[in-house]
KOLVEXKOL-320667 format. One line per 4 residues: their letters; for each residue x, y, z of N, C-alpha, C. Coordinates in steps of 0.05 Angstrom, whole numbers. Layout:
a) X:Y:Z:X:Y:Z:X:Y:Z | ...
//
This chain:
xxxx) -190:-111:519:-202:-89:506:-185:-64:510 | -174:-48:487:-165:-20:490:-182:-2:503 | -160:10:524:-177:31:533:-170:60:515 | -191:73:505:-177:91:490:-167:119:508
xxxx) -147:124:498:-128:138:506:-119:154:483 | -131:189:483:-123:201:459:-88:204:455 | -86:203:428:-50:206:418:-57:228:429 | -27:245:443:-19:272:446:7:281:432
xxxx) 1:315:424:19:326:404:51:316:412 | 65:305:397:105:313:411:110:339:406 | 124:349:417:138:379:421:171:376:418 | 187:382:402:176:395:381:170:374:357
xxxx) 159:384:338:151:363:326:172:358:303 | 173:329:298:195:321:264:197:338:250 | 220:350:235:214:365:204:216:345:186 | 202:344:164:206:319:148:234:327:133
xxxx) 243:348:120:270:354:117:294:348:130 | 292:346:156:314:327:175:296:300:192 | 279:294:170:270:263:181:307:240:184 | 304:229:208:327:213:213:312:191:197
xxxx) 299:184:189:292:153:178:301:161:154 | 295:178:140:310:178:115:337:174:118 | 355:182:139:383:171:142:390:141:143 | 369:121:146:374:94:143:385:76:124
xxxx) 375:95:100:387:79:78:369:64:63 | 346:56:75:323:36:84:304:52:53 | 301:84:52:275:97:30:289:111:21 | 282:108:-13:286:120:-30:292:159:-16
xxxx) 307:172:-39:313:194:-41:288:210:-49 | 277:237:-45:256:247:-46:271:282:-56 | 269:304:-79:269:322:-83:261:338:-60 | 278:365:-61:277:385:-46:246:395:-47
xxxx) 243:402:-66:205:402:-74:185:382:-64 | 195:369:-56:171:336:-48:181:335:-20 | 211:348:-16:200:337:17:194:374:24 | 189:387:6:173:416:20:148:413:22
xxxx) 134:389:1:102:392:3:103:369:23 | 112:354:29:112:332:46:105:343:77 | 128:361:75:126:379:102:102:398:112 | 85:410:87:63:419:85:38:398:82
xxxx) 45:384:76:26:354:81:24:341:103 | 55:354:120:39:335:149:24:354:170 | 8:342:185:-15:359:199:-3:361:227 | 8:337:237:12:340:269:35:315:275
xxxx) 54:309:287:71:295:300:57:285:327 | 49:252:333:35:252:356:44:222:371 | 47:224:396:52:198:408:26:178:417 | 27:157:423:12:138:425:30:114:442
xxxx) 17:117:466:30:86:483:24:57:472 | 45:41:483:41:15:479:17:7:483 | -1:-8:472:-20:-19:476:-46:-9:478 | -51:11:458:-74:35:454:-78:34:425
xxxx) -103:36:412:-104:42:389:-98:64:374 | -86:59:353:-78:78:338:-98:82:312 | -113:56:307:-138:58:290:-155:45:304 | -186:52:306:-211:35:317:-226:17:292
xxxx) -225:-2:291:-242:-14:272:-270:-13:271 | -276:5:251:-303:14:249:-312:42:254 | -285:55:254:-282:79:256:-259:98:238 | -269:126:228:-251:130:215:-213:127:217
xxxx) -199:131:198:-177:122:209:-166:140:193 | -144:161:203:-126:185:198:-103:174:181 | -97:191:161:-73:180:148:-51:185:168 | -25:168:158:-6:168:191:17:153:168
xxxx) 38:158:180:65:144:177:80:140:201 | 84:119:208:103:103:235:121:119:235 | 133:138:247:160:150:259:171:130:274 | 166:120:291:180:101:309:164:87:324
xxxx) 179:52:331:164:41:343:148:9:325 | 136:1:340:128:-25:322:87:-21:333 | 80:-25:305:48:-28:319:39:-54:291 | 8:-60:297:2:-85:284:-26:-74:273
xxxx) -32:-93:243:-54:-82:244:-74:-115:244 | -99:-107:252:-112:-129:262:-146:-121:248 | -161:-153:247:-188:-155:240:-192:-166:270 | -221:-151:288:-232:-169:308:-253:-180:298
xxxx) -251:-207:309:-293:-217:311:-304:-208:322 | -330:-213:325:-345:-204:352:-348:-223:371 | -328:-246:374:-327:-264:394:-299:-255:413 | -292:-242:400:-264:-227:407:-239:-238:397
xxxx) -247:-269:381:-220:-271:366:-203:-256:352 | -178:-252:351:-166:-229:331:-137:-247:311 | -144:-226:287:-126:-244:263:-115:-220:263 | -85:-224:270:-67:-197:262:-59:-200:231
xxxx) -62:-179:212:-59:-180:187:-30:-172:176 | -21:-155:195:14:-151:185:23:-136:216 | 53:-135:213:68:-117:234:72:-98:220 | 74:-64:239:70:-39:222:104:-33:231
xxxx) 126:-31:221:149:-12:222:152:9:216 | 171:33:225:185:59:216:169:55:195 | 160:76:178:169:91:149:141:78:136 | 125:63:152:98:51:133:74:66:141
xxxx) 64:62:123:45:89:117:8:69:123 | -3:77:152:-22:73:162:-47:85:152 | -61:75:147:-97:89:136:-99:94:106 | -88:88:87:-86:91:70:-108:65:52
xxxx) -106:48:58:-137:28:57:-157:39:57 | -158:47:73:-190:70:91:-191:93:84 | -175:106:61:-187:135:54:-211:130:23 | -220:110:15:-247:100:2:-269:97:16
xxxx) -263:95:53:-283:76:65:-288:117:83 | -316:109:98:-321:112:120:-305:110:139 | -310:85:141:-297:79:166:-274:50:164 | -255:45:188:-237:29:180:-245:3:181
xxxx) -236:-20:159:-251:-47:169:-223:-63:186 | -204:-56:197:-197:-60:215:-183:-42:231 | -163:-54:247:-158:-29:277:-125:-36:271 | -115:-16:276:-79:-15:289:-72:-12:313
xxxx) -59:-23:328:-49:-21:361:-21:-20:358 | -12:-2:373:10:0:372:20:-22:402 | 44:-33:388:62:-55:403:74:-39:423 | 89:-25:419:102:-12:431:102:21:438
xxxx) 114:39:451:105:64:449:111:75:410 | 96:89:404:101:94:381:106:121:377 | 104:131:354:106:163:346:87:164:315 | 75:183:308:67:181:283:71:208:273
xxxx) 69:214:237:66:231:228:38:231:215 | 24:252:225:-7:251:220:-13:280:195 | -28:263:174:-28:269:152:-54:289:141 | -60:306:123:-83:326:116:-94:303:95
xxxx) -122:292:106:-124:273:80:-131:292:64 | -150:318:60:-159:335:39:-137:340:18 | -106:333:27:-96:347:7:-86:326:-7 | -83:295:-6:-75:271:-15:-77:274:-49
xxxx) -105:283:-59:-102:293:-85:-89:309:-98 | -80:336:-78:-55:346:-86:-30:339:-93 | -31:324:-76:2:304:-80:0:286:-104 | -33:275:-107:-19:260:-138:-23:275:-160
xxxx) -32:301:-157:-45:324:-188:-6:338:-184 | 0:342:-164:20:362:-162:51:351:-173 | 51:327:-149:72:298:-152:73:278:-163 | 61:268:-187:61:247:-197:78:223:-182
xxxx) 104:230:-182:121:212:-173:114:201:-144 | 107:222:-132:99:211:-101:64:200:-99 | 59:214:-120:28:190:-122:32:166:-123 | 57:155:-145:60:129:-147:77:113:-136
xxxx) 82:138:-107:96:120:-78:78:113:-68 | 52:123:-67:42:117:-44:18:90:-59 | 24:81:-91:12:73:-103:23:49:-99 | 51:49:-96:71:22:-94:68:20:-61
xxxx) 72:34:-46:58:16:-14:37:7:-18 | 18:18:-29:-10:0:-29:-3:-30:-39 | 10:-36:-63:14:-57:-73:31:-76:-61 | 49:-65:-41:67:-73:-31:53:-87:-13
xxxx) 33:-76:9:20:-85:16:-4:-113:14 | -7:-108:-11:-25:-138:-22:-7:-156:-20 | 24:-152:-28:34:-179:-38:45:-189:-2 | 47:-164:18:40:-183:44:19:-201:45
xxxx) 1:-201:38:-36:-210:34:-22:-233:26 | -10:-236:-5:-5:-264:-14:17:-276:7 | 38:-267:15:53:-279:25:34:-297:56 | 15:-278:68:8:-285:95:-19:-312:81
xxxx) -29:-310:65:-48:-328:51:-27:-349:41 | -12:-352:36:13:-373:23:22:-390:58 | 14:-382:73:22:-385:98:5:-404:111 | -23:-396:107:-47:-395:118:-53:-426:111
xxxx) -45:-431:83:-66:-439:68:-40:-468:49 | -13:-464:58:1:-491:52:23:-498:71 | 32:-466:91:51:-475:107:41:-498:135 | 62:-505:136:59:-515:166:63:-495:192
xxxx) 54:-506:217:60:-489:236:88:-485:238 | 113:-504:239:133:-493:247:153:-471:214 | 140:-478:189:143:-451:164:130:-435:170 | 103:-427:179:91:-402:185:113:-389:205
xxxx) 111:-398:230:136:-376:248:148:-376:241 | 162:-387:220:202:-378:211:195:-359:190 | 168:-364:175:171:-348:151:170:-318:162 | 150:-315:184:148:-290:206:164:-282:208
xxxx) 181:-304:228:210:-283:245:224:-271:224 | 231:-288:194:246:-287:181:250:-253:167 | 221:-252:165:211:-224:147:218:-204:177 | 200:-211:190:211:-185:213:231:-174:219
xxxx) 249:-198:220:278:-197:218:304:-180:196 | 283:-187:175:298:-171:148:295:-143:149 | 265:-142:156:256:-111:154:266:-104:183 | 269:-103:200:280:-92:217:317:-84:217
xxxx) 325:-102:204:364:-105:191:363:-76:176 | 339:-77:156:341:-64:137:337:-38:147 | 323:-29:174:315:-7:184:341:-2:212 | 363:-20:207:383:-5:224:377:-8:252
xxxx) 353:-24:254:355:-35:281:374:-59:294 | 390:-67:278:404:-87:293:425:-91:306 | 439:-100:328:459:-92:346:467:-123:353 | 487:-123:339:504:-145:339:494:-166:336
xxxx) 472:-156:309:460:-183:306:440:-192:319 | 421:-180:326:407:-180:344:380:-153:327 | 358:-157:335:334:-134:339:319:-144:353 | 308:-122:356:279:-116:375:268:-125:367
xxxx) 251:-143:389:232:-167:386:206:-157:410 | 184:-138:407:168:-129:421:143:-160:413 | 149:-177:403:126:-186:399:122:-217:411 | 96:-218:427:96:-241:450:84:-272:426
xxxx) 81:-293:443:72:-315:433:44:-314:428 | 21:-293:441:-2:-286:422:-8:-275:401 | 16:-256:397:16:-232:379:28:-262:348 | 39:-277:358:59:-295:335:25:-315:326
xxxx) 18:-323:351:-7:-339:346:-31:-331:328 | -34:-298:335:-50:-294:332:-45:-284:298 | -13:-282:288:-13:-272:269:-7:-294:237 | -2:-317:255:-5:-345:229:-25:-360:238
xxxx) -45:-354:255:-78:-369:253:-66:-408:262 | -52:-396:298:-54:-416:309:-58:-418:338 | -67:-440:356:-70:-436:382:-46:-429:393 | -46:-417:418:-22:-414:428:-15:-438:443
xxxx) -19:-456:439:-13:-479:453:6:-501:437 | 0:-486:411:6:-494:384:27:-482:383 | 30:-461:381:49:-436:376:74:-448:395 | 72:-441:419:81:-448:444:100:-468:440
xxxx) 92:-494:436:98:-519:422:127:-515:406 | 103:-504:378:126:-501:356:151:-482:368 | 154:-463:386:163:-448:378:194:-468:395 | 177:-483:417:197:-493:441:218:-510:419
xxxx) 208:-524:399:224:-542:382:235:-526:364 | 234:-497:355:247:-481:343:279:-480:352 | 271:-461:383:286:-461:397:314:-480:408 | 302:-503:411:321:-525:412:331:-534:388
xxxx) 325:-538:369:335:-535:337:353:-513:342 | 362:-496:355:380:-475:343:377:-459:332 | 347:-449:328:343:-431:303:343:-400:306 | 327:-402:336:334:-372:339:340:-367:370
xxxx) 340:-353:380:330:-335:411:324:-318:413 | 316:-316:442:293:-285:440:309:-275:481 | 328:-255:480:328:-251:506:326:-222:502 | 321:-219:530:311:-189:542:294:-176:514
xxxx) 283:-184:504:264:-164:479:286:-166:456 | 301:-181:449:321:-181:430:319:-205:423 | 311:-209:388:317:-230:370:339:-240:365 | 350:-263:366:372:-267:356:377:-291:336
xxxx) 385:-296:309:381:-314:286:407:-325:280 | 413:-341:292:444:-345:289:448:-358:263 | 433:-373:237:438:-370:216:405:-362:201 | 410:-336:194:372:-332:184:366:-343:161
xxxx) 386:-364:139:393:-377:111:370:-408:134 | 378:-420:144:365:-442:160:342:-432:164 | 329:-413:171:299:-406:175:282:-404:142 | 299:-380:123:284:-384:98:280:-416:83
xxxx) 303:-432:98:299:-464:74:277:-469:97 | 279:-476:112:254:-484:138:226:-473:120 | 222:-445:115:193:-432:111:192:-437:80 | 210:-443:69:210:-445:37:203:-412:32
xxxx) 219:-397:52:208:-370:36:237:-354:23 | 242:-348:-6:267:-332:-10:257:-312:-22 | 243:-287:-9:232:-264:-20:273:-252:-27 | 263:-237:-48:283:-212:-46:289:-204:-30
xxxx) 317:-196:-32:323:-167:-5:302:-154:-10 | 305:-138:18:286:-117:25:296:-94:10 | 280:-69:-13:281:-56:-28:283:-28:-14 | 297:-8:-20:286:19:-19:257:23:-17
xxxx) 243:33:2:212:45:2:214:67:-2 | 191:77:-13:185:102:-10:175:110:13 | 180:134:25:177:152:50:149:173:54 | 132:166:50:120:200:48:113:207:74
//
């Protein structure tokens, strides 16, 4: 169970005008005008430790964009089972589901220590009456988002256990390349054998298993918190998954 633990302000806080994630390469280009209201659109820069919620399920949930750090978002039962629904990276844009709702129908925890950019929902209408263009960024994360839905339901529902984890690592792996995290071939791998279990809907005993015959197959390693995929072409034929490169996102 999270103990809650309020985010506190960072000092000083990001300018979105010298945001370093836009130096990645990773999101689209944004006008001098869009990243001025951007900058007037954000409310507060705030940290959050590993292993604390960053959304409560069943509670409202703040618009936010990942500055840094890895967090997950998750559905609980009330038996305490939990189905993690995606991993959150840099530059993705949190609560955005939940500005229709009350309250959130699921929770985000952050993996690791994080950072967020915390957003004015009142003015979200401004940005699409004012910005068209950036309404229909934040129109294409939403969608971007469903076709995770298909991909994790494509998973669920024909992969096997040992295609579900490769199709995982595989994506984590891209999107993290693509965000300049990687060092000689290698990224950050904050994520344990529950978090993998719990995120292709298998026991960890199961997981565990698969992952040991991965491993000896050659397919990947995992030391000190570092991924390593010595051919990541062998993991996509394994998961039958050949998504596209990973695209320019939009930033807001």
């Amino acid at each position: 169970m999270l103990i809650p633990i309020p985010a506190r302000s960072v000092a000083p806080a990001v300018s979105c005008l010298s945001c370093p994630l836009r130096a990645t390469g990773a999101f689209k280009r944004n006008t001098p005008e869009e990243l001025a209201f951007l900058q007037s659109f954000k409310q507060a820069h705030v940290a959050v430790a590993a292993g604390q919620a960053i959304v409560w399920q069943g509670q409202p949930a703040p618009l936010s964009t990942l500055f840094s750090g890895w967090a997950f978002r998750f559905k609980l039962m009330s038996d305490g089972r939990r189905q993690i629904l995606n991993f959150v990276l840099p530059g993705d844009l949190i609560g955005l589901q939940d500005q229709s709702h009350e309250l959130s129908p699921h929770g985000v925890e952050a993996l690791t220590d994080v950072e967020l950019c915390r957003f004015d929902e009142d003015r979200l209408w401004t940005l699409y009456r004012r910005f068209p263009k950036l309404g229909y960024d934040v129109t294409w994360l939403a969608a971007h988002e469903e076709s995770l839905v298909d991909e994790n339901l494509l998973s669920v529902g024909r992969r096997n256990a040992a295609e579900r984890i490769a199709a995982l690592m595989v994506h984590l792996y891209k999107r993290a390349v693509s965000l300049g995290m990687a060092r000689e071939g290698r990224v950050p791998w904050p994520v344990t054998q529950q978090h993998i279990a719990d995120a292709v809907g298998l026991s960890l005993v199961h997981t565990n298993k698969t992952l040991r015959r991965l491993y000896r197959q050659g397919l990947f390693a995992v030391d000190e918190g570092w991924l390593y995929l010595p051919d990541p072409n062998m993991l996509h034929q394994l998961a039958d998954y050949y998504a596209q490169p990973v695209p320019q996102r939009p930033l807001i």
